[in-house]
Chimera marker file (.cmm) of the C-alpha trace (Angstrom):
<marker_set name="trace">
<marker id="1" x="114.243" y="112.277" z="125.725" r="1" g="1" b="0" radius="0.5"/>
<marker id="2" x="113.029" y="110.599" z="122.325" r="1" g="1" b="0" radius="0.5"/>
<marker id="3" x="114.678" y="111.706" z="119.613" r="1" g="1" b="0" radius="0.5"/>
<marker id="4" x="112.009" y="112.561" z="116.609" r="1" g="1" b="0" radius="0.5"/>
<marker id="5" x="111.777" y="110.718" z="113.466" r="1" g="1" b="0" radius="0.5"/>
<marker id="6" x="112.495" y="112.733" z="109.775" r="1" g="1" b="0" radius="0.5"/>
<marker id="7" x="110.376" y="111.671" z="107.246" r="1" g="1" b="0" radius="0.5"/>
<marker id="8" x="110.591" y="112.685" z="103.904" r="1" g="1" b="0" radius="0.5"/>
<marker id="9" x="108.309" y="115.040" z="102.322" r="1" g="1" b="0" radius="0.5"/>
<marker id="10" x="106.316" y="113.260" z="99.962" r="1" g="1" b="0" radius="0.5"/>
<marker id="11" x="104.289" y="114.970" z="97.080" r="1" g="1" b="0" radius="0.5"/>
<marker id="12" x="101.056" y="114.918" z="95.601" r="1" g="1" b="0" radius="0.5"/>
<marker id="13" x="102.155" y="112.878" z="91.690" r="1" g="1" b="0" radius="0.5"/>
<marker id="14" x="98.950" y="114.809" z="90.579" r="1" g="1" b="0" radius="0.5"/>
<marker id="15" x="100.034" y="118.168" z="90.927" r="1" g="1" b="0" radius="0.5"/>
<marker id="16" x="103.080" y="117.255" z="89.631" r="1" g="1" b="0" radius="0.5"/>
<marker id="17" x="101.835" y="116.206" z="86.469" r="1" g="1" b="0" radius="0.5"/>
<marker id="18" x="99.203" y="118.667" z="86.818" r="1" g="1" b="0" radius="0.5"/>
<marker id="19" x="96.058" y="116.527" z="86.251" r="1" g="1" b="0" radius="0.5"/>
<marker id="20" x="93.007" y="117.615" z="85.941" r="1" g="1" b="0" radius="0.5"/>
<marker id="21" x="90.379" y="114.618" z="86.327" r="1" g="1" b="0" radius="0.5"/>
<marker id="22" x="91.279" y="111.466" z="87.475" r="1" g="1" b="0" radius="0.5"/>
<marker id="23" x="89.347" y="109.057" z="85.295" r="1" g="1" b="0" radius="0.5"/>
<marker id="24" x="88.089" y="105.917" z="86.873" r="1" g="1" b="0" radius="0.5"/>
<marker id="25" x="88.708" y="103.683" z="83.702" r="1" g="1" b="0" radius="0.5"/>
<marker id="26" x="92.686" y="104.348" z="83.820" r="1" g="1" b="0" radius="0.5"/>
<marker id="27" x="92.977" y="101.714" z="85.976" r="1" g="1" b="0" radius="0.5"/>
<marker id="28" x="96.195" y="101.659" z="85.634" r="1" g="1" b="0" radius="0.5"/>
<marker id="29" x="96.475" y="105.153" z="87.272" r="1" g="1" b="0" radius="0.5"/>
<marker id="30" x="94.300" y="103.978" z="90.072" r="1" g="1" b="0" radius="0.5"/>
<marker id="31" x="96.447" y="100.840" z="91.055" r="1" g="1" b="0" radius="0.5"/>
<marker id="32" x="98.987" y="103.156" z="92.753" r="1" g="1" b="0" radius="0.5"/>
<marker id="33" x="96.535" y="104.513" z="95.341" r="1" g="1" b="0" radius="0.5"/>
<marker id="34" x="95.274" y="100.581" z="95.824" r="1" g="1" b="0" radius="0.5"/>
<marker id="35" x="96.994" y="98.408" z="98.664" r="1" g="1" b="0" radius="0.5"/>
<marker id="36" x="96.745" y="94.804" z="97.700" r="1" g="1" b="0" radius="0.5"/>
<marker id="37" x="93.846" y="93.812" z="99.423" r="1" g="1" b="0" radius="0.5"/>
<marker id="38" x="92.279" y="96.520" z="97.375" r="1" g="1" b="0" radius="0.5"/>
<marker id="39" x="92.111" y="99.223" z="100.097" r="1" g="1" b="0" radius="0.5"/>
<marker id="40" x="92.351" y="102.870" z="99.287" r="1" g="1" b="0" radius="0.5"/>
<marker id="41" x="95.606" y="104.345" z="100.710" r="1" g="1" b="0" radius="0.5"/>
<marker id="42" x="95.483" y="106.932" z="102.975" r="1" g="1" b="0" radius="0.5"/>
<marker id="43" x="97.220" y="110.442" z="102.047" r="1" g="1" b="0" radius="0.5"/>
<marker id="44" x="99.785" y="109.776" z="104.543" r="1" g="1" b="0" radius="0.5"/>
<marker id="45" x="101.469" y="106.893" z="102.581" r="1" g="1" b="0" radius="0.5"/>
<marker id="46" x="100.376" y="108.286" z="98.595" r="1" g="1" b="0" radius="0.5"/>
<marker id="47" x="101.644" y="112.023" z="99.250" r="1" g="1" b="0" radius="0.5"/>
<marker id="48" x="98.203" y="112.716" z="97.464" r="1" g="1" b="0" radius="0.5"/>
<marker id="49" x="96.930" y="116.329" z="98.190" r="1" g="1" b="0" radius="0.5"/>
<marker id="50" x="93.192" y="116.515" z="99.621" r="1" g="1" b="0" radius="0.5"/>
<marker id="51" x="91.385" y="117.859" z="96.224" r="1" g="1" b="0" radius="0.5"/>
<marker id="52" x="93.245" y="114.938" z="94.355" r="1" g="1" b="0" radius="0.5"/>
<marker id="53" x="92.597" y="112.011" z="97.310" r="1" g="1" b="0" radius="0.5"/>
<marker id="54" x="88.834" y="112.797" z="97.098" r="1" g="1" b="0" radius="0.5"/>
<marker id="55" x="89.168" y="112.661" z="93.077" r="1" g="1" b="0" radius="0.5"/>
<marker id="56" x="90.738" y="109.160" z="93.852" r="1" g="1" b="0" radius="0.5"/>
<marker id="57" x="88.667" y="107.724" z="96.044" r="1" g="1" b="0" radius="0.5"/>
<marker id="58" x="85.778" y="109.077" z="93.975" r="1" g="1" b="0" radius="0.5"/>
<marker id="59" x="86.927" y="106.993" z="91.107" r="1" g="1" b="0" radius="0.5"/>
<marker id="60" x="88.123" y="104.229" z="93.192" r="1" g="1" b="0" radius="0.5"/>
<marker id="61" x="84.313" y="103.517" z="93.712" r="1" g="1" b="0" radius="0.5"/>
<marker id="62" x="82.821" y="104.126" z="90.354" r="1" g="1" b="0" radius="0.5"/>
<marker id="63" x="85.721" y="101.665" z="89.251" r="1" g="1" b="0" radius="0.5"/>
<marker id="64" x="84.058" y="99.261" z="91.557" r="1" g="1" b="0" radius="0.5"/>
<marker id="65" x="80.268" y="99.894" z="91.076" r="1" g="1" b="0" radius="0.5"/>
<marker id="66" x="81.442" y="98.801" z="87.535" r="1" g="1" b="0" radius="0.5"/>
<marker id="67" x="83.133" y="95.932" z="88.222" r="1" g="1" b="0" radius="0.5"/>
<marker id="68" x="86.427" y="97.282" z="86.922" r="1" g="1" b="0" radius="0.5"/>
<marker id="69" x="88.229" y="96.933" z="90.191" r="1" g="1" b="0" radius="0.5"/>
<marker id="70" x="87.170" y="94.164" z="92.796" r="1" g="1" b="0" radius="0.5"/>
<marker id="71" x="85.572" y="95.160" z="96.623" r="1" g="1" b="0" radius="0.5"/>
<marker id="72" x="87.809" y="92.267" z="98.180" r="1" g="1" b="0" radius="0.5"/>
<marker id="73" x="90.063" y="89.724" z="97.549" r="1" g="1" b="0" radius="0.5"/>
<marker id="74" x="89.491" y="86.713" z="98.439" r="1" g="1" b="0" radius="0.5"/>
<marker id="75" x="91.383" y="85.482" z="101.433" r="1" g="1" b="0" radius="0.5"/>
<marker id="76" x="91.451" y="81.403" z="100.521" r="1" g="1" b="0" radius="0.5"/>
<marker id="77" x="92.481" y="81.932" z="96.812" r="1" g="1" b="0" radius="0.5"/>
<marker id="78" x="95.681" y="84.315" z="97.732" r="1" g="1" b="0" radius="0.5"/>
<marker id="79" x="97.464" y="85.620" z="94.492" r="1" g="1" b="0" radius="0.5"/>
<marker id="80" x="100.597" y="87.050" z="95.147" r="1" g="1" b="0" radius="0.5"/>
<marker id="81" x="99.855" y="90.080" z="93.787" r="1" g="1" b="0" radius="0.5"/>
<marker id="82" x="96.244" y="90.679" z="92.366" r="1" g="1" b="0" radius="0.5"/>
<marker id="83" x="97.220" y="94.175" z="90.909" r="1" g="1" b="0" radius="0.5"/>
<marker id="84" x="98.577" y="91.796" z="88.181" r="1" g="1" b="0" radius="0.5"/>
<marker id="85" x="94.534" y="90.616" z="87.343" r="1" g="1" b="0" radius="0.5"/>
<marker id="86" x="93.793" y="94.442" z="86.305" r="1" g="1" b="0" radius="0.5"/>
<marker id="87" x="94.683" y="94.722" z="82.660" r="1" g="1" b="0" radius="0.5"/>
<link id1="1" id2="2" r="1" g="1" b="0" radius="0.2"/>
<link id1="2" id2="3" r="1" g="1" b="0" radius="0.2"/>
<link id1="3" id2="4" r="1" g="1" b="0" radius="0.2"/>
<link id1="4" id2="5" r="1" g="1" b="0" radius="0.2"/>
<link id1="5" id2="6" r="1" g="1" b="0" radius="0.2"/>
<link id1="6" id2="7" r="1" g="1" b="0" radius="0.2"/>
<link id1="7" id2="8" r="1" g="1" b="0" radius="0.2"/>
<link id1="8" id2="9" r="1" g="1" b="0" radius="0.2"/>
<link id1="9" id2="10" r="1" g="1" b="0" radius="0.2"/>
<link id1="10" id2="11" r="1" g="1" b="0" radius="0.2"/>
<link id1="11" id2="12" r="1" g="1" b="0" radius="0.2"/>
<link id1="12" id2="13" r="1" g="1" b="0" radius="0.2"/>
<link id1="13" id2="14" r="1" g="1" b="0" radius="0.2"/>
<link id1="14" id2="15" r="1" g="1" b="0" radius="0.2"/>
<link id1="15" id2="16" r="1" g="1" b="0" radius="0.2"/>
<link id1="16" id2="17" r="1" g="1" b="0" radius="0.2"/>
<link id1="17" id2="18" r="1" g="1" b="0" radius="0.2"/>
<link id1="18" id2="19" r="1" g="1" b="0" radius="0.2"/>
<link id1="19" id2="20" r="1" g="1" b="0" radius="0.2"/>
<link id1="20" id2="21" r="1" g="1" b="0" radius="0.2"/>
<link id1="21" id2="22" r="1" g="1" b="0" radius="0.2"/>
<link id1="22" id2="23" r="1" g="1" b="0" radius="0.2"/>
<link id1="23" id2="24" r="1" g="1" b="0" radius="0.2"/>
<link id1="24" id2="25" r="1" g="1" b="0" radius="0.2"/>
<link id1="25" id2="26" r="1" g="1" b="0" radius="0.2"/>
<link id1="26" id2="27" r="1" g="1" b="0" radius="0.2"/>
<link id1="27" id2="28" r="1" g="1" b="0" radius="0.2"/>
<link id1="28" id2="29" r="1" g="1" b="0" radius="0.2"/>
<link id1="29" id2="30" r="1" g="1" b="0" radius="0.2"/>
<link id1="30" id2="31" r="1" g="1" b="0" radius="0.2"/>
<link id1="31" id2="32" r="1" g="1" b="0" radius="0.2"/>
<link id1="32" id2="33" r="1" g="1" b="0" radius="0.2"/>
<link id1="33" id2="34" r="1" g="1" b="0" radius="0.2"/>
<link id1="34" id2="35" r="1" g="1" b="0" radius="0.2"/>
<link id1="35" id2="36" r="1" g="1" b="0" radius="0.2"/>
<link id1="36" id2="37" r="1" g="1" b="0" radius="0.2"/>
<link id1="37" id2="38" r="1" g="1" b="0" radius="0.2"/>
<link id1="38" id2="39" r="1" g="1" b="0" radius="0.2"/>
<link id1="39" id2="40" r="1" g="1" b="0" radius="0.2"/>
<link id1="40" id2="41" r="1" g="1" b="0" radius="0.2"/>
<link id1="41" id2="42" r="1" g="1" b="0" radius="0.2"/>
<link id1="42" id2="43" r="1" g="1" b="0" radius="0.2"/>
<link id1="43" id2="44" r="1" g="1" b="0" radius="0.2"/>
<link id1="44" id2="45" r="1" g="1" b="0" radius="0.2"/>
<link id1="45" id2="46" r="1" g="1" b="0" radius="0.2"/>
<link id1="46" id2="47" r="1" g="1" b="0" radius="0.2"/>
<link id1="47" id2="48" r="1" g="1" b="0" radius="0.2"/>
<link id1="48" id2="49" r="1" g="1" b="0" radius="0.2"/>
<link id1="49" id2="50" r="1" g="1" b="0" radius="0.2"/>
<link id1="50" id2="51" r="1" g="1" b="0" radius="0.2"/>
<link id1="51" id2="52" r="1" g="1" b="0" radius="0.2"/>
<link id1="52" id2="53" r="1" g="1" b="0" radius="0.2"/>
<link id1="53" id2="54" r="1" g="1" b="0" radius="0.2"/>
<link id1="54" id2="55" r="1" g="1" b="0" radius="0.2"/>
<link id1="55" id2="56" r="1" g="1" b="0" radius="0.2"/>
<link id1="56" id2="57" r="1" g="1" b="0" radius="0.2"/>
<link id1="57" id2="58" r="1" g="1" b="0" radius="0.2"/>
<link id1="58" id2="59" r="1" g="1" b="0" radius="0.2"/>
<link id1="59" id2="60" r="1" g="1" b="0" radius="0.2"/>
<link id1="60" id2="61" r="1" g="1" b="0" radius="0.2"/>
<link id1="61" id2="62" r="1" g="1" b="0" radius="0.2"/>
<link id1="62" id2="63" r="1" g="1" b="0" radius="0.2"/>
<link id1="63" id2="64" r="1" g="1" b="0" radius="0.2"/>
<link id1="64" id2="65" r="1" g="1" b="0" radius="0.2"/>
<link id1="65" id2="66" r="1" g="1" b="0" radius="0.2"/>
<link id1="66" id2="67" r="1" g="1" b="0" radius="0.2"/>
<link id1="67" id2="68" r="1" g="1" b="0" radius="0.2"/>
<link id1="68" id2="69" r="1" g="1" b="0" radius="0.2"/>
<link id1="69" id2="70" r="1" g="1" b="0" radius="0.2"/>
<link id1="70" id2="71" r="1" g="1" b="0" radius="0.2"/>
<link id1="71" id2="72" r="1" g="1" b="0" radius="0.2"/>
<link id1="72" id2="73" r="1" g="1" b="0" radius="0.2"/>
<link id1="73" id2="74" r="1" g="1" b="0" radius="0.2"/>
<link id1="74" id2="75" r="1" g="1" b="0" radius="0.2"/>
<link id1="75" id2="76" r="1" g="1" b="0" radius="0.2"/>
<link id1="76" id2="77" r="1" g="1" b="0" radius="0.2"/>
<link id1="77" id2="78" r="1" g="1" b="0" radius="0.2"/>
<link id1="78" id2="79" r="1" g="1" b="0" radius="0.2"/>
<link id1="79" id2="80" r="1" g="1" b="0" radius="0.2"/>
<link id1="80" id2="81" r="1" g="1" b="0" radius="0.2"/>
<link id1="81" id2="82" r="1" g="1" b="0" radius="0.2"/>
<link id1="82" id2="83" r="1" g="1" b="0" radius="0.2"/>
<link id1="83" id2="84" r="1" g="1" b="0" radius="0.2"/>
<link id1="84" id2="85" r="1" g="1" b="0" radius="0.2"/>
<link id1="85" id2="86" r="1" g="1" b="0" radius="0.2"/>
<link id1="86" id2="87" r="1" g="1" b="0" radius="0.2"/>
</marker_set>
């Protein structure tokens, strides 16, 4: 019989520094729920709680609709790591 993997717990950094609103012009903020294609993470790998994942991905997209935070990265032109272009 398999034996089960043990994960550790992760938690949401949001409640933990209790945070109200999660602004989408703190990009800086943002870049830790980003992969580096510019994907949202999923919960599973951020530890985010529900109420503050929707809050993200929220302002995730308004970051985008204004051009703060690119929709894809482009594939020919690789950077090694394009988090480093947000300033």
């Amino acid at each position: 019989m398999q034996e089960r993997r043990k994960f550790k717990k992760r938690f949401c950094k949001y409640c933990e520094s209790k945070i109200d609103l999660i602004d989408y012009k703190d990009i800086a903020q943002l870049k830790f729920s980003l992969s580096e294609r510019f994907k949202i993470m999923p919960r599973r790998l951020t530890g985010n709680c529900k109420h503050h994942q929707e809050m993200v991905t929220i302002a995730i997209k308004r970051a985008r609709q204004t051009a703060l935070i690119p929709y894809i990265v482009d594939r020919k032109n690789v950077v090694e790591s394009p988090l480093d272009m947000i300033k």
